[in-house]
N, C-alpha and C positions, 0 to 999 in steps of 0.2 A: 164387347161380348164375343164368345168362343164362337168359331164358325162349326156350323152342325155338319158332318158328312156321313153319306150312304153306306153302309158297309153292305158287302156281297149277300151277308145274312139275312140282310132286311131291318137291322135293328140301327137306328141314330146314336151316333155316340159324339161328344163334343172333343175334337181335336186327337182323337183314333185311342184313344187312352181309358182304363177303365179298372173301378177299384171296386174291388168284393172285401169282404170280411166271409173268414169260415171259424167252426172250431170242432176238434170231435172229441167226443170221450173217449178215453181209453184207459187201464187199469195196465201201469207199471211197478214187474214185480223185479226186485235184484233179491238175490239168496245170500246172506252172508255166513260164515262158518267164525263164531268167535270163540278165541282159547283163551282161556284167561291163564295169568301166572302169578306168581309169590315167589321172593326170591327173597332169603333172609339175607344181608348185608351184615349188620355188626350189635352184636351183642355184649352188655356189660353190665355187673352184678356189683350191688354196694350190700353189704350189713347194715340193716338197721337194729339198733340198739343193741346190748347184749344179749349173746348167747343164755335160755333157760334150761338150767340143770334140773332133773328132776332123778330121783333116786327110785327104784324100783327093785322090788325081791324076786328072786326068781327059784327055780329048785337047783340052782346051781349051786355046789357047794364050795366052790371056791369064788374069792372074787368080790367085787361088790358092782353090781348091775345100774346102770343110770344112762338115763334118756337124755337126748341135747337136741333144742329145737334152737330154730335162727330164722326171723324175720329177714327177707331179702327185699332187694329193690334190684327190681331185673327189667332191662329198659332193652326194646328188641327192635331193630329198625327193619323196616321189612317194605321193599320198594312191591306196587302191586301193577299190574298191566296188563294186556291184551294183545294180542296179534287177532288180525282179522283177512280171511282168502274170501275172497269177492266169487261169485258165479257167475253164470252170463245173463245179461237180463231178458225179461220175459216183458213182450207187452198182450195183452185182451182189450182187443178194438170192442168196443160194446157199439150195438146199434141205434139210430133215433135218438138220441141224448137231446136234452134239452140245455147243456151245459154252454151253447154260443149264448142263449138267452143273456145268462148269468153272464157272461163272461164281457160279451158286449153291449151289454146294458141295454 
């Protein structure tokens, strides 16, 4: 068994040694500043199927007038990301919490 001794304050403690538990609340805030970006990399176009001719009149009088559409496949690689600058952190001590409750059971 631990031998009890006197302390100057008046209070018994077992072998001069002595454990608390605390905890407090407090509300930490950090500020971040996010950039996002888009940065096209590499692009490339295929035809699909044929070209549609379409004929069309027009009030020109020479010539003969005609429209040409083209189905494409267009495949666009696009890398996407972020940069982030940090600010300084902020803490709000809040008072009275009940938060050691919870915290040690």
């Amino acid at each position: 068994m631990a031998e009890k001794k006197q302390h100057d304050c008046g209070c018994e403690k077992e072998n001069s040694t002595c454990l608390n538990k605390t905890a407090h609340y407090a509300e930490i805030g950090l500020p971040l500043n996010i950039i996002p970006y888009a940065t096209v990399k590499k692009v490339s176009t295929q035809c699909c199927g044929e070209p549609i001719i379409t004929p069309f009149s027009s009030q020109s009088p020479c010539g003969c007038d005609i429209f040409i559409t083209q189905a494409l496949c267009i495949r666009v690689e696009v890398e996407y990301g972020s940069t982030v600058n940090q600010g300084d952190a902020t803490v709000n001590c809040k008072p009275n919490s009940t938060c050691a409750d919870s915290y040690f059971g």
